[in-house]
C-alpha positions in Angstrom: 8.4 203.3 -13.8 5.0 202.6 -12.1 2.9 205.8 -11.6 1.3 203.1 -8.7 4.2 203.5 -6.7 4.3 207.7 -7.4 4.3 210.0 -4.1 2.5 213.2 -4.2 5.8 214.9 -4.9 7.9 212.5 -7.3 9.5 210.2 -4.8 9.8 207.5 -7.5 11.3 210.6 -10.1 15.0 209.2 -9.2 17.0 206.0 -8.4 18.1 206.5 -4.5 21.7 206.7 -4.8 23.9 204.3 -2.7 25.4 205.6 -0.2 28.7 207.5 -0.1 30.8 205.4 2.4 33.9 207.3 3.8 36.1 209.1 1.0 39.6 208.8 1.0 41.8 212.0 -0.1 43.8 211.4 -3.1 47.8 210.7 -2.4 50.1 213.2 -4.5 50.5 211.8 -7.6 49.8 212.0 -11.2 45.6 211.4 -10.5 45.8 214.7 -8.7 45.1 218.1 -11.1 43.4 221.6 -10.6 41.0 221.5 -8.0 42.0 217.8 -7.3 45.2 219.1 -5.6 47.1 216.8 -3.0 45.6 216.5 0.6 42.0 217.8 -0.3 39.0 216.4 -1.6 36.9 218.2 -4.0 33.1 217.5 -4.5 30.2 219.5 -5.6 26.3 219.6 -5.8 23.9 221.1 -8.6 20.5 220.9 -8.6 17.0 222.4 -8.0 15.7 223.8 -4.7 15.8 220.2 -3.2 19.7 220.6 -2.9 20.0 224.5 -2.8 17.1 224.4 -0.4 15.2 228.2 -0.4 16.6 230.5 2.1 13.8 232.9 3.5 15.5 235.3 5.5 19.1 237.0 5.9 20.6 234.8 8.6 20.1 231.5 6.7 21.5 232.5 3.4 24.5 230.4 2.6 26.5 232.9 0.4 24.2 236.0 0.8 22.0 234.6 -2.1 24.8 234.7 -4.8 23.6 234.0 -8.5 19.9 234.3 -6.5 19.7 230.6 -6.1 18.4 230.7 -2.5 20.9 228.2 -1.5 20.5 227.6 2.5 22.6 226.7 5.3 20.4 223.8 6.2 20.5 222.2 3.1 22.1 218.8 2.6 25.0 220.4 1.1 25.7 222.7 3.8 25.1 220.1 6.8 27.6 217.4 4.7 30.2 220.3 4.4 30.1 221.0 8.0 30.3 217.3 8.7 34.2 215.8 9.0 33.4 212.2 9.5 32.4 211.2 6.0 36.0 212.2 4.5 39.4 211.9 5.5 41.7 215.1 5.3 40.3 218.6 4.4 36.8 218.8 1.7 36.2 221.2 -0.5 32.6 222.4 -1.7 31.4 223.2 -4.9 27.8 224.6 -4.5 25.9 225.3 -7.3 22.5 223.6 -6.8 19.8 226.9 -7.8 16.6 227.5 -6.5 13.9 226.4 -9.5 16.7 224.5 -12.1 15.6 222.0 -14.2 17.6 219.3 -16.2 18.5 221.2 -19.1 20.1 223.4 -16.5 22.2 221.1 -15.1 24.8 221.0 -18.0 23.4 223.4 -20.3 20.7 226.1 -19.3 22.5 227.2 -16.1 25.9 225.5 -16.9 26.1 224.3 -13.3 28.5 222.1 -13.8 30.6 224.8 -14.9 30.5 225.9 -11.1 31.8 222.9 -9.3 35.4 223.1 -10.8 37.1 219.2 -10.7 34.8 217.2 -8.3 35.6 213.7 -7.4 32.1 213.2 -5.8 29.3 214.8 -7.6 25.5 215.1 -6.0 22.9 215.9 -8.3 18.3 216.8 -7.1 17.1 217.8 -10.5 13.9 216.4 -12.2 11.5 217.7 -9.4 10.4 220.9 -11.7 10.5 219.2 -14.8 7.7 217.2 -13.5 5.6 220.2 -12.4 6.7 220.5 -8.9 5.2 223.9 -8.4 2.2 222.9 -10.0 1.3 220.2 -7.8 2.1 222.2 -4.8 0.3 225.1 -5.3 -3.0 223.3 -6.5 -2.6 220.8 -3.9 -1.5 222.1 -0.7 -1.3 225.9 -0.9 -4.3 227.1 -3.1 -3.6 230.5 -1.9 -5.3 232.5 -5.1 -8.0 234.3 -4.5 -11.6 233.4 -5.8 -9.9 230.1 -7.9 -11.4 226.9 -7.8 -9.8 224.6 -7.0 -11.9 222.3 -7.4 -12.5 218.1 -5.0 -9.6 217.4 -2.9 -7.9 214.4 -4.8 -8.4 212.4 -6.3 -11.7 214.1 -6.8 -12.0 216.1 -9.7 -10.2 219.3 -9.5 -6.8 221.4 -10.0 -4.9 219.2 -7.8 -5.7 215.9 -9.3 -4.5 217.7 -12.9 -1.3 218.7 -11.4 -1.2 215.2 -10.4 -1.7 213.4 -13.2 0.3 215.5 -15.3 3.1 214.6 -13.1 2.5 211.2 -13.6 2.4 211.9 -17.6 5.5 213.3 -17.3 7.5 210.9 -15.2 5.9 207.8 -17.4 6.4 209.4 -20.6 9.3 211.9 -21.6 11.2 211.7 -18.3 13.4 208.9 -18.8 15.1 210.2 -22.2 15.2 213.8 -20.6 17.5 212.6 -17.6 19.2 209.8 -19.9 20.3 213.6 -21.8 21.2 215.1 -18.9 23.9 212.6 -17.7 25.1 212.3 -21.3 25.8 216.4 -20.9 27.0 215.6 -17.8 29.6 213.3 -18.3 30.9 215.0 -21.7 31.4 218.1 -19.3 33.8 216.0 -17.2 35.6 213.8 -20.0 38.9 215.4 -19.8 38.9 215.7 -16.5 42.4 214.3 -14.9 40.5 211.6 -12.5 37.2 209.7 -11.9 34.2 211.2 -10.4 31.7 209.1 -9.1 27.6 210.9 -10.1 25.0 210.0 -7.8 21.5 211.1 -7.5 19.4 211.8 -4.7 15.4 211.2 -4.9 12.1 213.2 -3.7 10.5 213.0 -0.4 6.8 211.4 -0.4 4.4 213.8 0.9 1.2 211.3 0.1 0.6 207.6 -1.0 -1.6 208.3 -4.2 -2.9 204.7 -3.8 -3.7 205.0 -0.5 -7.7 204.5 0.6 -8.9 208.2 0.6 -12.4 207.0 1.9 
């Protein structure tokens, strides 16, 4: 992957997904077990704070901050539950995104997929942390400790361009094997399941165009 192409917060750390299309239920029939039942269509979402989003206050919590994931009623998740058009018949939601996961956490770790029972569709944000999300923001946009130096505003010298950089390291270097693991874990979980699933990943916003001209 080109680190040329790399957005200040990993847009290029996952293939964009294609899009879902409109889901048909599953007829009655010998595809259909546990959660897969007859007239409903099961689907799920893990992942870091991307997909759970971070709820900040009581009213937007999406299940009173169970497991203290900080899942959110605006996340993706929540907004694709409430919406009816993309499936016919009744949907069922398996949230287990968390606040802070990393890969490790999607099938071991956290055992998230343990959570979303027998999903035919299943939506995984993960990567973002492994990468030194936190890093980057913090030294980049919030430098909110005290007396630290920070150091130039990037790509000057400084914090922020080392949070950077070793973003980059990561997503060139050990990234690809790590998430190559994590589907393998994945799809192991879901071998014996009764019926296909279909895994796609979702990708990172772009905050900043590293390559842009910063004169």
């Amino acid at each position: 992957m080109s680190s040329s192409l790399l957005p200040l917060l990993l847009a290029g750390l996952a293939a964009s997904s294609p899009l879902l299309g409109s889901r048909q239920t599953q007829p009655c029939g010998s595809h259909a077990r546990g959660d897969a039942s007859c007239g409903t269509f099961p689907w799920a979402t893990i992942g870091d704070s991307w997909a759970s989003g971070v709820a900040y206050l009581p009213w937007n919590e999406y299940d009173g901050n169970k497991d203290n994931c900080l899942r959110i009623t605006e996340s993706y998740s929540a907004q694709m539950e409430a919406d009816k058009q993309w499936t016919t018949g009744q949907q069922e939601l398996r949230f287990a995104a968390c606040s802070g996961s990393r890969l490790i956490d999607m099938a071991l770790g956290q055992q998230q997929v343990t959570k979303t029972g027998t999903p035919r569709v299943l939506i995984m944000t993960a990567g973002g942390n492994n990468a030194g999300f936190f890093n980057v923001a913090l030294n980049c946009f919030y430098q909110y400790e005290p007396g630290v130096d920070y150091g130039g505003e990037f790509p000057e010298p400084g914090r922020c361009a080392d949070a950077i950089n070793g973003a980059k390291d990561y997503i060139n270097g050990p990234f690809a094997q790590d998430l190559i693991n994590t589907y393998s874990d994945i799809f192991h979980f879901y071998e014996d399941q009764g019926h296909d699933m279909d895994l796609y990943q979702t990708g990172y916003v772009g905050y900043q165009y590293l390559e842009a001209d910063h004169g």
